[in-house]
C-alpha positions as CSV (number, residue, x, y, z in Angstrom):
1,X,-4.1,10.7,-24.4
2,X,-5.3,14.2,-23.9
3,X,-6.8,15.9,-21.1
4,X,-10.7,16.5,-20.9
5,X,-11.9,19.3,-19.4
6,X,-13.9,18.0,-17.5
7,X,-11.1,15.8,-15.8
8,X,-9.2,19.4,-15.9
9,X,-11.9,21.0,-13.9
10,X,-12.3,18.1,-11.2
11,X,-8.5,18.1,-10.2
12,X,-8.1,22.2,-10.3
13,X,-8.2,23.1,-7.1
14,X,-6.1,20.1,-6.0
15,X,-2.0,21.0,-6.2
16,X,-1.4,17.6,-4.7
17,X,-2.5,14.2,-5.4
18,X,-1.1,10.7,-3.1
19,X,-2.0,7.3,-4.1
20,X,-2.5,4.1,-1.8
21,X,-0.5,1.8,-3.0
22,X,-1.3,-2.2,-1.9
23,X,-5.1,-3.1,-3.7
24,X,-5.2,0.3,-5.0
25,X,-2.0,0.6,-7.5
26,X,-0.4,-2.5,-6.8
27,X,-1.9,-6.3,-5.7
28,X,-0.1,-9.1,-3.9
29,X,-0.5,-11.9,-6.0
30,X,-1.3,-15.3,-3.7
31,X,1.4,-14.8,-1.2
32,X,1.5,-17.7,0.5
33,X,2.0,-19.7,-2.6
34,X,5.4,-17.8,-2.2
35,X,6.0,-18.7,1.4
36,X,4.8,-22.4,0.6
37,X,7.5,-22.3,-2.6
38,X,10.4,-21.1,-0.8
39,X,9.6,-23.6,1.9
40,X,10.2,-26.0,-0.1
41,X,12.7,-24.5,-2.3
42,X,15.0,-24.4,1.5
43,X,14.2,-28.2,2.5
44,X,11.2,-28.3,3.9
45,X,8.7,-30.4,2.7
46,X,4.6,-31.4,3.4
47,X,3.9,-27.8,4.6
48,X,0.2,-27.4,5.1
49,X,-1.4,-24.7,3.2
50,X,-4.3,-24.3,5.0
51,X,-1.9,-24.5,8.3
52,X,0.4,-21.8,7.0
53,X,-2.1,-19.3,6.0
54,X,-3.5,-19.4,9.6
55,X,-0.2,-19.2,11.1
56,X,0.8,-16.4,9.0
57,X,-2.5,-13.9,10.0
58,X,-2.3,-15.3,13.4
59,X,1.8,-14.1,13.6
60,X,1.0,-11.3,11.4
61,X,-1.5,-9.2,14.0
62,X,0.5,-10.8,16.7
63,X,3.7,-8.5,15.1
64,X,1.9,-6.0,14.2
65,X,0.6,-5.2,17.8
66,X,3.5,-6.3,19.7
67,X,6.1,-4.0,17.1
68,X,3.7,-1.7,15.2
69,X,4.7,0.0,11.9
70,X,7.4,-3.3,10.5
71,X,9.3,-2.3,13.9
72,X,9.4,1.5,13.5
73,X,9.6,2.1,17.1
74,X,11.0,-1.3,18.7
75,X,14.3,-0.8,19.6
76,X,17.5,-3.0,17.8
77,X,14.7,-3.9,15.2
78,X,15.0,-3.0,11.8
79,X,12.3,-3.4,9.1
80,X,14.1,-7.0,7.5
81,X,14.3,-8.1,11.3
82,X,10.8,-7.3,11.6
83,X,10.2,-9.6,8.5
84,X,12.6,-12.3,9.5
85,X,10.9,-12.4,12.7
86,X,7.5,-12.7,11.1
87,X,8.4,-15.3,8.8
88,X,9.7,-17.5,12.0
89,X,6.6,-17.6,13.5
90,X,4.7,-18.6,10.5
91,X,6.5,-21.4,9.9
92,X,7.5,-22.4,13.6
93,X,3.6,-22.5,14.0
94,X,2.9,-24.3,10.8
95,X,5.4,-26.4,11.1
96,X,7.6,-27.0,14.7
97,X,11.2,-27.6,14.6
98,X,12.8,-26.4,11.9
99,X,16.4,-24.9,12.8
100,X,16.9,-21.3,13.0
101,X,19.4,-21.2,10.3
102,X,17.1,-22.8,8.1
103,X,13.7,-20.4,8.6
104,X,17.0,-17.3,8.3
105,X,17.2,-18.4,4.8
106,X,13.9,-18.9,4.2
107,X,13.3,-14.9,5.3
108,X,15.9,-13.7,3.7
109,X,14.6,-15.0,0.6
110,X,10.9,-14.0,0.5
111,X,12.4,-10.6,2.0
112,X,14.1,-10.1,-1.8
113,X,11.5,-12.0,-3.5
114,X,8.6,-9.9,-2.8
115,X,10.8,-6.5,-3.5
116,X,10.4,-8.0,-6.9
117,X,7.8,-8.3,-9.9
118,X,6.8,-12.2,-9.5
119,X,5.0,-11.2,-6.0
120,X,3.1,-8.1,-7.6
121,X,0.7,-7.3,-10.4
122,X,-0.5,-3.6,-11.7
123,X,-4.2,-3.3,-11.0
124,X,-6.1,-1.8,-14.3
125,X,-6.0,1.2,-14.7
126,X,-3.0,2.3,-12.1
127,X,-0.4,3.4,-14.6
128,X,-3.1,5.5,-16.9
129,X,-4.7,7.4,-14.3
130,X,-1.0,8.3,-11.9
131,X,0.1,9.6,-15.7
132,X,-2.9,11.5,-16.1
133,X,-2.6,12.7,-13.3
134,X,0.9,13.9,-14.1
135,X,-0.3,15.2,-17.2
136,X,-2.6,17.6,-15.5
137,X,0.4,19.5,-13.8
138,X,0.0,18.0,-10.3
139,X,2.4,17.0,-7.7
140,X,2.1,13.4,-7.3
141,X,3.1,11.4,-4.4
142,X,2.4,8.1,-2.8
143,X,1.0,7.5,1.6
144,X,1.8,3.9,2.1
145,X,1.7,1.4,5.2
146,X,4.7,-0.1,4.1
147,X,8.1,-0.6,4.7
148,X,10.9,1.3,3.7
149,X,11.6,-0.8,0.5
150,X,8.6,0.9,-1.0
151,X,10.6,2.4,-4.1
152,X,11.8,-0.4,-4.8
153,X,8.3,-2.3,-5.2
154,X,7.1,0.7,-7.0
155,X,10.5,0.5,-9.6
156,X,9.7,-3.0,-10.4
157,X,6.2,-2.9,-11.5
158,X,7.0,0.3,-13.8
159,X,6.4,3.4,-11.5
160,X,10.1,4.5,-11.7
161,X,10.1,7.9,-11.7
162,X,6.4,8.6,-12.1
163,X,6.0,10.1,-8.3
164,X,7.6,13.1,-6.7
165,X,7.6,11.2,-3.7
166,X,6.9,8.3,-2.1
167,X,6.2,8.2,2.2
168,X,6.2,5.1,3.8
169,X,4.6,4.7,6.9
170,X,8.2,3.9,8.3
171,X,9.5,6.9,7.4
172,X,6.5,8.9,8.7
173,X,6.8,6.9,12.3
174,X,2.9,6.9,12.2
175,X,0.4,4.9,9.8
176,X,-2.5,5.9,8.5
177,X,-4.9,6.9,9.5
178,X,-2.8,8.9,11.4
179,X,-3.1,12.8,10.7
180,X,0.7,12.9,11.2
181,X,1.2,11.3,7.8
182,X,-1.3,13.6,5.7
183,X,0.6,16.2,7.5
184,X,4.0,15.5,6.3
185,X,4.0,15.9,2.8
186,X,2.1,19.2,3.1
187,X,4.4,20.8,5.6
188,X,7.5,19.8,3.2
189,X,5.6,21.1,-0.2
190,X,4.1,24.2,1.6
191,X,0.3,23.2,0.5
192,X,-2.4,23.6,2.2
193,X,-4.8,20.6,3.5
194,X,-7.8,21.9,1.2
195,X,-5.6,21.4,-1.9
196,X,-4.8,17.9,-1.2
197,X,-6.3,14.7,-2.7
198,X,-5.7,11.1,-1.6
199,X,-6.9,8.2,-3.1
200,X,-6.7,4.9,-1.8
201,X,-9.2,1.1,-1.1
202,X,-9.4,1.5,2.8
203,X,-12.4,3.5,4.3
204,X,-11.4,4.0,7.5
205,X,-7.2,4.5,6.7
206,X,-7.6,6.1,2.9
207,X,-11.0,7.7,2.3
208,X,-11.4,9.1,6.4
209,X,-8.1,9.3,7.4
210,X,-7.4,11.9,5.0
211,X,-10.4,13.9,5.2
212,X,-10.1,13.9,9.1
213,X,-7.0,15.6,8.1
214,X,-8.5,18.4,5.9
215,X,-7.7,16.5,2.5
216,X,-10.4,15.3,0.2
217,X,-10.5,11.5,-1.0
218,X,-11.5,9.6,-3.3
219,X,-12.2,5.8,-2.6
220,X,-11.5,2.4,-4.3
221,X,-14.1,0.4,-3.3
222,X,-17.1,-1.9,-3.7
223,X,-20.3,-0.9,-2.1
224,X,-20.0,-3.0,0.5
225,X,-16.7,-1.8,1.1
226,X,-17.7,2.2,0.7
227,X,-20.3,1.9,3.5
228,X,-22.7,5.2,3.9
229,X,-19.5,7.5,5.0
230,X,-17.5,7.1,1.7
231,X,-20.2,6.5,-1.0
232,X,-20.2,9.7,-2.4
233,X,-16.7,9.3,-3.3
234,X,-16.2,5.8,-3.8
235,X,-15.6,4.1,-7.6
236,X,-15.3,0.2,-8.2
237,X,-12.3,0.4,-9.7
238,X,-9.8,2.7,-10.8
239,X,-11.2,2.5,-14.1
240,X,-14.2,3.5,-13.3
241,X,-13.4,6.4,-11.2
242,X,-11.1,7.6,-14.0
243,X,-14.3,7.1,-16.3
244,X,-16.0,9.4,-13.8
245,X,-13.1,12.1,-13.3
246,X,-13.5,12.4,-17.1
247,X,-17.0,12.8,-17.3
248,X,-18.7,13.3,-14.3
249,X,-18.8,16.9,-11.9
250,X,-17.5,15.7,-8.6
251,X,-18.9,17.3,-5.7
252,X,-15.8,17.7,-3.4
C-alpha cells in the first residue's frame, strides 16, 4: 500500500520510530491456561485456576521487587532462573508439595513454550503500520520490558527482520520509564531526542516516559486508560491511530 502524504507529513521530522511490544504489537493469549496445561501435562492434577492466578500475581510483584528487571541486577541469576524461580512460587503457593524436580520441568517447559506462537497473537493492525512505517524511510526499533528472548517472540509471530533493533529492558539494565532506555538507542544511532517517536499502551511507562526523555509518543489506549496527560496523543487501537496518521494533522 502506498504512502499518503498526509501520513508522509506526520512522521517527517521523526528519523526514529520504537514500538511497545506486549498489548501494543503482540498479546499474551490466557496465560495461565498455559501454566494450568503444563501442570498437568508434568503430573499434577486438580490445580485450582482461581488459586493459581492469585498465586502467580501475588509471586509475580513479589519477583519483580525482590530481583527487578527478570534478575538483571541479582547476582548468580539469569533471566530463565528468574522464570524458573517464578514459576516455583506459583505453583508451591497454589499447590504445596510438589518436588523440585518436578516444578524444574514444569519451568523449563512454559520457559520454551511462551518463546513460541501458541502463547502470542498479533494485535490488528501491528504488522501494517511497523511496515508502513518502514516504508516511510524510518529507522525502526523496538523499547521493551522484557527479557532477553525478545527476538525470538518477535521471530515467531512474523516480525523477523522488520526492526533495526530490538532493546530489551535487560539489555538496557533499566526499564521504562527510565530515561536511560530512551537514551540508548539515540546515543548508538546519533539522533537527537526531538526526532524520536515511541509508541506504546502504558501511560505512565510508554506515552510519559518517553516524552520525559525529550521523545514524542503516541499512545495505545482507551480513554480511561489515556487519562487527561496522554489524550491528545492517544488512539484506541492501532488501527485507528494508523487511520489518523493517514488522515489527520497531528499536533506534536
Amino acid at each position: 500500500m502506498s504512502l499518503t502524504s498526509q501520513f508522509a507529513r506526520n512522521l517527517k521530522r521523526f528519523r526514529l520510530v520504537t514500538f511497545d511490544v506486549t498489548d501494543t504489537l503482540l498479546r499474551l493469549e490466557d496465560p495461565l491456561k498455559h501454566y494450568h496445561q503444563t501442570a498437568q501435562e508434568c503430573g499434577i492434577q486438580g490445580v485450582d485456576r482461581a488459586q493459581l492466578e492469585q498465586c502467580f500475581r501475588k509471586s509475580f510483584m513479589a519477583m519483580s521487587r525482590e530481583h527487578p528487571n527478570f534478575g538483571r541486577l541479582s547476582p548468580d541469576m539469569s533471566w530463565q532462573q528468574w522464570w524458573l524461580e517464578l514459576v516455583g512460587r506459583t505453583f508451591n503457593c497454589a499447590t504445596p508439595g510438589v518436588p523440585g524436580e518436578q516444578l524444574e520441568r514444569i519451568g523449563c517447559r512454559l520457559i520454551a513454550h511462551f518463546r513460541t506462537s501458541q502463547c502470542w497473537g498479533n494485535i490488528d493492525g501491528a504488522q501494517e503500520l511497523v511496515q508502513r512505517v518502514r516504508e516511510a524511510g524510518k529507522c525502526v526499533g523496538v523499547i521493551s520490558n522484557f527479557d532477553p528472548s525478545l527476538p525470538q517472540v518477535l521471530a515467531a509471530m512474523g516480525f523477523a527482520g522488520k526492526f533495526d533493533f530490538v532493546l530489551t529492558s535487560y539489555e538496557a539494565g533499566v526499564m521504562k520509564p527510565d530515561a536511560g532506555i530512551f537514551h540508548i538507542p539515540l546515543q548508538r544511532l546519533n539522533i537527537p531526542a526531538e526526532q524520536a517517536l515511541h509508541i506504546g499502551n502504558k501511560l505512565d511507562m510508554d506515552y510519559t516516559g518517553a516524552r520525559n526523555s525529550g521523545w514524542s509518543g503516541l499512545l495505545v489506549a482507551d480513554a480511561k486508560g489515556a487519562q487527561t496527560e496522554g489524550r491528545t496523543h492517544s488512539y484506541p487501537s492501532l488501527s485507528a491511530l494508523l487511520e489518523a496518521l493517514e488522515t489527520q494533522e497531528i499536533n506534536w
